[in-house]
C-alpha positions as CSV (number, residue, x, y, z in Angstrom):
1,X,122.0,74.7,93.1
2,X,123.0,77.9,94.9
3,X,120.4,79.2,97.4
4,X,120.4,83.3,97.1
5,X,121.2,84.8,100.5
6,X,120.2,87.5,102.0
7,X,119.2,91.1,100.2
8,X,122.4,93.5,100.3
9,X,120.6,96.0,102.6
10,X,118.5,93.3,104.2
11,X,114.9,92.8,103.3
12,X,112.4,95.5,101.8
13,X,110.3,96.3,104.7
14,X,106.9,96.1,105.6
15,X,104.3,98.3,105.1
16,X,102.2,97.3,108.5
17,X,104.5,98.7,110.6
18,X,104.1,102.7,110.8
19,X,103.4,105.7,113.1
20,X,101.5,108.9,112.5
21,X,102.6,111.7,114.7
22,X,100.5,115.1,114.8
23,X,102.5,118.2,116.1
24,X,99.6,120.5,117.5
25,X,100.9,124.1,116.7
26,X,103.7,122.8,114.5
27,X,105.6,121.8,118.0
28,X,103.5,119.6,120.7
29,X,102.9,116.3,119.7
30,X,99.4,114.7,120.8
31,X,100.2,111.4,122.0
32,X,96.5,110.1,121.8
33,X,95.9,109.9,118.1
34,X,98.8,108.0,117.0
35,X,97.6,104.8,115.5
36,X,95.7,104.3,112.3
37,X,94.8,101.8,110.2
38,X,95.8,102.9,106.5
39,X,97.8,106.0,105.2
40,X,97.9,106.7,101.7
41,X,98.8,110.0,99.7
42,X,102.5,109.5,100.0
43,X,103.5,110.6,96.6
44,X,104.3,113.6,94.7
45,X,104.5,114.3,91.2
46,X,106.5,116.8,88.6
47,X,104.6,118.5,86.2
48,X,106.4,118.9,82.6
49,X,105.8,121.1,79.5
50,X,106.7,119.7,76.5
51,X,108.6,122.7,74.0
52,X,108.6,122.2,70.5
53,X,112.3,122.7,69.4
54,X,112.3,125.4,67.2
55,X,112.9,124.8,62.9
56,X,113.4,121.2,64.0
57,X,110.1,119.0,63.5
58,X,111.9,116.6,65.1
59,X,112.7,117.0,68.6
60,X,110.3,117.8,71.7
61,X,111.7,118.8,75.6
62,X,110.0,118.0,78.7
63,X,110.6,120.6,81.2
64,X,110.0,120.2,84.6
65,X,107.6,122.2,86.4
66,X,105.2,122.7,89.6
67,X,105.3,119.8,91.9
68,X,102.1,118.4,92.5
69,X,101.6,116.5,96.3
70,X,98.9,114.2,97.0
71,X,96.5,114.5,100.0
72,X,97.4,113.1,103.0
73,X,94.5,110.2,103.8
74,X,94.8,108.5,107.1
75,X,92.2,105.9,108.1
76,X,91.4,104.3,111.7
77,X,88.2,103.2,114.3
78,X,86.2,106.2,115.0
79,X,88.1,107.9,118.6
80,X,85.1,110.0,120.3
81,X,86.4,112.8,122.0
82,X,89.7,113.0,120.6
83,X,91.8,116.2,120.2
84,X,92.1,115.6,116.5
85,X,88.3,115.4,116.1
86,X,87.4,118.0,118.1
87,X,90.0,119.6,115.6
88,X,88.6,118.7,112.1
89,X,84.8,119.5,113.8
90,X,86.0,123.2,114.8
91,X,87.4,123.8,111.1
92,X,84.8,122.0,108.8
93,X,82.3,123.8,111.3
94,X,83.8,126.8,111.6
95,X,86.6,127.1,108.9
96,X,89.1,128.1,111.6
97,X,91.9,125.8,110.8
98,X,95.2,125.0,113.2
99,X,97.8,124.0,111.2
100,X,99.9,121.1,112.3
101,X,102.8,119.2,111.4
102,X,102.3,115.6,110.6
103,X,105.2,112.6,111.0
104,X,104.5,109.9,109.2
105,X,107.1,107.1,110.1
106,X,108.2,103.6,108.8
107,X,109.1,101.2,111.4
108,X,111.3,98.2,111.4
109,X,110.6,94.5,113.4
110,X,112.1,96.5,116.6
111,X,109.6,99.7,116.3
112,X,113.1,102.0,114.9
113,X,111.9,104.4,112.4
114,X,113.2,103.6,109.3
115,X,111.5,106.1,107.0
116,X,109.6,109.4,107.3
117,X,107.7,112.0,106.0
118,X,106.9,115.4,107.1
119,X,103.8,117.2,106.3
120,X,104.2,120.8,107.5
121,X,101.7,123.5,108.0
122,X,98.7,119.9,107.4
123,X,95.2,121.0,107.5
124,X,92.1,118.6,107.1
125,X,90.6,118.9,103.4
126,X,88.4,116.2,103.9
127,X,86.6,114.6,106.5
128,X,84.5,111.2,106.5
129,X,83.0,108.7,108.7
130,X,81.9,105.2,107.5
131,X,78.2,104.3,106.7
132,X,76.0,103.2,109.9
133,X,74.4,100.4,109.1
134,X,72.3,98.4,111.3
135,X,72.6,95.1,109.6
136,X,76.3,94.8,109.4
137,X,78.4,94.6,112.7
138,X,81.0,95.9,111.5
139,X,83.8,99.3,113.1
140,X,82.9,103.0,112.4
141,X,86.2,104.0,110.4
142,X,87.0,107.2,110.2
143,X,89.1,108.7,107.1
């Protein structure tokens, strides 16, 4: 029996090993609120119209249309004081929001980006905190 060796372009990689970059102003990146727990969102989708051919019953085309991108959700420990806080309470607050540019990055075993996506022009949507609960010892998470 034959062992399989390794994958053509190596192994699929990991998803544990990431980095979130935020660009304040589109430019400066803020070097304390880089690590996170989860990040999700990273999918888009293509919305089709199906046209009826016409005098053929028969026959239906899907058209492409508007692409549709998910939201952005990044989770981690609650940071107090952190530029992106103090960010997301000035525009929930306020509704004066700072776009930024956000670099989410796939890393390989050596910390080399193997991946990335760009989020331009990001502002928060959403903003949560985890439940406080004095029964469970467990970390605030923001999301």
């Amino acid at each position: 029996m034959e062992v399989p060796g390794p994958l053509p372009f190596g192994d699929p990689p990991l998803g544990f090993r990431f980095g979130v970059l935020f660009f304040a102003g589109g430019v400066i990146p803020n070097p304390l609120d880089i690590l996170f727990q989860k990040v999700s969102g990273l999918s888009s989708t293509i919305n089709t119209t199906t046209v009826e051919e016409g005098g053929q019953n028969l026959y239906s085309h899907r058209l492409p249309g508007k692409i549709q991108y998910d939201n952005l959700v990044l989770e981690r420990g609650l940071v107090v004081g952190s530029p992106l806080v103090i960010e997301f309470n000035v525009g929930m607050s306020l509704l004066e929001f700072a776009p930024s540019n956000v670099l989410v990055t796939l890393l390989d075993d050596a910390g080399i980006p193997i991946s990335a996506w760009l989020f331009m022009n990001a502002y928060p949507v959403k903003w949560r905190v985890s439940d406080l609960d004095a029964t469970a010892n467990t970390v605030v998470i923001e999301t």
